[in-house]
C-alpha positions as CSV (number, residue, x, y, z in Angstrom):
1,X,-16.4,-69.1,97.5
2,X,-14.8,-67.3,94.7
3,X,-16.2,-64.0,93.6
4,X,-18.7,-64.2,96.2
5,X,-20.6,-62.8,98.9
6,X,-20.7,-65.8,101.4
7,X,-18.3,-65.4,104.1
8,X,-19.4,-67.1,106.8
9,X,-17.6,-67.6,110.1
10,X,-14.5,-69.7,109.4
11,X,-13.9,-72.6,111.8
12,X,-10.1,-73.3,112.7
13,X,-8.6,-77.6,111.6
14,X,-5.4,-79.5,111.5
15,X,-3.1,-79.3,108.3
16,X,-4.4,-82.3,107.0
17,X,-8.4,-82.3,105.8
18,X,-9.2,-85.6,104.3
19,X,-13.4,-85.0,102.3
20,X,-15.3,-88.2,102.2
21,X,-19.0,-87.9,100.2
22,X,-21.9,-89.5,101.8
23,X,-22.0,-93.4,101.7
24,X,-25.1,-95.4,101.9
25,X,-23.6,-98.1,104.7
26,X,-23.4,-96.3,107.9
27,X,-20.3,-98.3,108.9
28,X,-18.1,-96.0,107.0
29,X,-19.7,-93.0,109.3
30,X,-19.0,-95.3,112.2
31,X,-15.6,-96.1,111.2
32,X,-14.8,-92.4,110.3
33,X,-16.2,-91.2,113.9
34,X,-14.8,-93.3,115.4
35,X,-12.0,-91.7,118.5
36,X,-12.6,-88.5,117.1
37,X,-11.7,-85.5,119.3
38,X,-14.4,-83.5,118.6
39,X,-17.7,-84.1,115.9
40,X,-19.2,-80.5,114.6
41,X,-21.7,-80.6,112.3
42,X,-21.5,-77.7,109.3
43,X,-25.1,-77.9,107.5
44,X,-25.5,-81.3,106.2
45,X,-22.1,-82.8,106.9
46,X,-20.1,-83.7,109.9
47,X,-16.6,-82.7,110.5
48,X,-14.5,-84.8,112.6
49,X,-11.6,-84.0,114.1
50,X,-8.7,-85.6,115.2
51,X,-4.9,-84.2,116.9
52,X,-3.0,-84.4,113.2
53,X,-6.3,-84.3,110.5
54,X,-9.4,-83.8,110.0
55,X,-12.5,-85.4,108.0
56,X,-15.1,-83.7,106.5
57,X,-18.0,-86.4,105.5
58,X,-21.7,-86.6,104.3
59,X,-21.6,-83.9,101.6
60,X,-23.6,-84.5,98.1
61,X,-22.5,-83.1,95.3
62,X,-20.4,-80.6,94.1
63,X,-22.1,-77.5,94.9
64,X,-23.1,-78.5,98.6
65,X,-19.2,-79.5,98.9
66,X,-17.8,-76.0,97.8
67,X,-20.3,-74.4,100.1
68,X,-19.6,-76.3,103.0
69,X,-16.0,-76.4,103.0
70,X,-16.1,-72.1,103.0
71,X,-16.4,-72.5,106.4
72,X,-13.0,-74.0,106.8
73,X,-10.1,-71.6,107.7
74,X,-7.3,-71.3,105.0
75,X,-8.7,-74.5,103.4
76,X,-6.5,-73.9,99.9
77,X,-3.7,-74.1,102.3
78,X,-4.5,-77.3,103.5
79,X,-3.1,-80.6,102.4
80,X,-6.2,-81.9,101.0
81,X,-7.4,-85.7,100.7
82,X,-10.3,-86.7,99.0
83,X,-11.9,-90.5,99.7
84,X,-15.0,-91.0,96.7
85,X,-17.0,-93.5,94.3
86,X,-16.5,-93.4,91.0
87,X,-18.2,-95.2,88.1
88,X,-15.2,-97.6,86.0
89,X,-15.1,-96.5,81.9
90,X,-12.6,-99.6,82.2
91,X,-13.9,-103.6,82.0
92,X,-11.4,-104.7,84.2
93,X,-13.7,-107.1,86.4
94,X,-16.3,-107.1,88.0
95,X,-14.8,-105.8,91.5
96,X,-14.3,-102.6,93.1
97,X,-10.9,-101.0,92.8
98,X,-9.0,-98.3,94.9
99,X,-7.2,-96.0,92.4
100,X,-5.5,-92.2,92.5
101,X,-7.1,-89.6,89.9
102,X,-4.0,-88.0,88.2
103,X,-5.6,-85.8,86.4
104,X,-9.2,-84.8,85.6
105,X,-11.4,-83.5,82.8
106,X,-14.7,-81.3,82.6
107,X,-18.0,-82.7,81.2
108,X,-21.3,-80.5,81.1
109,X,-21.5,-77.2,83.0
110,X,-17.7,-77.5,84.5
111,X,-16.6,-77.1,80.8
112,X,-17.4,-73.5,81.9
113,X,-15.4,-73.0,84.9
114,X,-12.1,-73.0,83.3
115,X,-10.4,-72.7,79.6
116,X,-8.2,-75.6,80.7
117,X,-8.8,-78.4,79.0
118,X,-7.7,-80.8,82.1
119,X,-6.5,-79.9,85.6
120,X,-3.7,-82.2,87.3
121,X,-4.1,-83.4,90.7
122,X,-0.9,-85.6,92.9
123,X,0.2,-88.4,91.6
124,X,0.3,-91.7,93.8
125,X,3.6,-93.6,93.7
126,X,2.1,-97.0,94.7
127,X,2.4,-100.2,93.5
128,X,-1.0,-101.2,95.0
129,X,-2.8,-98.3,93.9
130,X,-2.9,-97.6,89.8
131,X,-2.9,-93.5,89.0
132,X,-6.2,-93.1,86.3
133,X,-7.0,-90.0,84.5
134,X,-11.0,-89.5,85.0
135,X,-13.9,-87.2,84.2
136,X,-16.2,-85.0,86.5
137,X,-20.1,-85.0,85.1
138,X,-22.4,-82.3,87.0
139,X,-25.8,-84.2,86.4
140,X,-25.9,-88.2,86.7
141,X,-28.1,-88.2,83.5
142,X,-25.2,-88.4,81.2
143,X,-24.2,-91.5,81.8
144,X,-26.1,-92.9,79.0
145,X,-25.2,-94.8,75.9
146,X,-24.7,-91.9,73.8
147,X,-22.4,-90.2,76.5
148,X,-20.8,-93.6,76.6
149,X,-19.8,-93.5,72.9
150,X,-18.4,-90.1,72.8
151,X,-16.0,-90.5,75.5
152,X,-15.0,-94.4,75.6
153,X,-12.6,-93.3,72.8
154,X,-10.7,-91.0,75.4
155,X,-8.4,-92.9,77.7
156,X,-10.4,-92.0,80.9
157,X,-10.7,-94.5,84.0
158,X,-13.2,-93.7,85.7
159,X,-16.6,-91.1,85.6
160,X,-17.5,-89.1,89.2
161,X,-18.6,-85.7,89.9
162,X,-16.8,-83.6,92.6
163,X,-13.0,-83.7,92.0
164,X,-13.0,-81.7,89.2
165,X,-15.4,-78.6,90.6
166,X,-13.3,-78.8,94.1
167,X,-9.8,-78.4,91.9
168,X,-11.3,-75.7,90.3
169,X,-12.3,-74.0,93.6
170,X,-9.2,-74.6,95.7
171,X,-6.7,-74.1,92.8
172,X,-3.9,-76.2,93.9
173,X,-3.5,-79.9,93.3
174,X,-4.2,-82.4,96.2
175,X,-4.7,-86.5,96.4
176,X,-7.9,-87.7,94.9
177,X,-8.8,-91.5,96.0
178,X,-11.8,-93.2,94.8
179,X,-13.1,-96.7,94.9
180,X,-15.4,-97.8,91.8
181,X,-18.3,-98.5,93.0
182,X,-19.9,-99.6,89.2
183,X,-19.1,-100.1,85.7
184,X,-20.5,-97.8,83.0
185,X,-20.8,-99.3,79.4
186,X,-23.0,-98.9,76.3
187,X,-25.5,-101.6,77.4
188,X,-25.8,-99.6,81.7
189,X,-24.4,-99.7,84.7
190,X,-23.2,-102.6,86.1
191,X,-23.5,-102.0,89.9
192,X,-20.5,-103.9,92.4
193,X,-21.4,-105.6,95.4
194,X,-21.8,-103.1,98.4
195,X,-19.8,-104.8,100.6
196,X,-17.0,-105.2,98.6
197,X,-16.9,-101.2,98.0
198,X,-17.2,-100.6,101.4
199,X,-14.0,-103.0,102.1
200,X,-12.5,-100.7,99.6
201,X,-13.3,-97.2,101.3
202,X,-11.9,-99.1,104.6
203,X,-8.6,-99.3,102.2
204,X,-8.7,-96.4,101.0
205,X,-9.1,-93.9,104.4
206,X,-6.1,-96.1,106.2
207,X,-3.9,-95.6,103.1
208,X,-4.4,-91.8,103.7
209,X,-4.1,-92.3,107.2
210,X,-0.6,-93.8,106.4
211,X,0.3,-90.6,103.8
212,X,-0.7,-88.5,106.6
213,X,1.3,-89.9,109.6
C-alpha cells in the first residue's frame, strides 16, 4: 500500500482485473466461478482466473480491498473493472439500475486522502448505461436524514463506499459499474427487491466481459 511496510508476495494475473464486493446471493459467486482456470483464495476473497481477466470477489469494505489487492503484481498497471452496489440519491423508481460512476467525491475520513475535491474515473459511452457522478462514505452511519439534506442539493447519483478509496490508491482512472441496490431519502432507505439486483449484477459482469473481449 502506499507509504507502507506491507509487501507481501505478489501473485502474477491477466491485464484485465475486474473487483466484485461480496454479495449476499451466492449465485453471483456461482456465476463468477464459474469455468474459471484457476480459484486462489487471498485472505477473505477469492480470485478467479480466467485466459484474458481476472476477478477478484468477496472483499468488504474499503480497507480490506486495498489490502487485499497488494498482493496483485503491477495492479496500477492493470485495466481495472469494478462491478458494486450502490445506494440511489435519485427517485427514479423503484428498480435497480446498472450505471457508470464518472466521477466521485469524498465524504468522512477520505476527505483526508486527497486535496482534490473529486477524482474522475472512465466514462461509459452507452446508450443503455447512464454515466452518474457519486459519493464514497467510509462508515454506513451517515446515511441518515441530516447527511441526506446536506448533500441532496449536489447533483450526486448514487452513495457507495469503495470507489473512491481504490482511486485514491491506484491513482489512475478505471471503469466503475454499480447496480443500486436501494434508495436513500430523508424519510430511509428504501430497499429493491434482491432478485431484481442480482439480474442487474448478471448485466453488469457480461457488459465488462464484452469491454474486455
Amino acid at each position: 500500500m502506499k507509504n507502507s511496510f506491507f509487501n507481501p508476495n505478489k501473485i502474477e494475473i491477466s491485464d484485465n482485473l475486474i473487483l466484485i464486493p461480496f454479495f449476499p446471493d451466492g449465485k453471483v459467486l456461482k456465476f463468477v466461478e464459474e469455468s474459471a482456470v484457476r480459484q486462489r483464495k487471498i485472505l477473505s476473497s477469492y480470485l478467479f482466473s480466467y485466459p484474458d481477466y481476472d476477478v477478484l470477489y468477496g472483499f468488504l469494505g474499503y480497507s480490506n480491498l486495498l489490502t487485499i489487492i497488494e498482493f496483485i503484481q503491477n495492479v496500477r498497471k492493470k485495466n481495472v473493472f469494478f462491478l458494486g452496489t450502490a445506494g440511489s440519491l435519485k427517485k427514479t423508481g423503484n428498480y435497480p439500475e446498472l450505471l457508470s460512476v464518472s466521477e466521485i467525491y469524498p465524504e468522512g475520513i477520505f476527505k483526508y486522502f486527497t486535496n482534490e475535491e473529486s477524482l474522475s474515473l472512465t466514462k461509459i459511452d452507452s446508450a443503455f448505461v447512464k454515466n452518474v457522478t457519486g459519493i464514497s462514505i467510509d462508515i454506513i452511519q451517515r446515511e441518515n436524514s441530516e447527511w441526506y439534506e446536506n448533500v441532496k442539493s449536489h447533483n450526486f447519483g448514487i452513495v457507495e463506499m469503495e470507489i473512491f478509496p481504490l482511486r485514491w490508491y491506484l491513482g489512475v482512472e478505471f471503469t466503475a459499474f454499480v447496480v443500486t441496490s436501494d434508495i436513500v431519502s430523508d424519510s430511509g432507505i428504501l430497499y429493491f427487491n434482491r432478485k431484481s439486483v442480482k439480474e442487474k449484477m448478471f448485466q453488469g459482469y457480461k457488459k465488462i466481459l464484452e469491454m474486455i473481449k
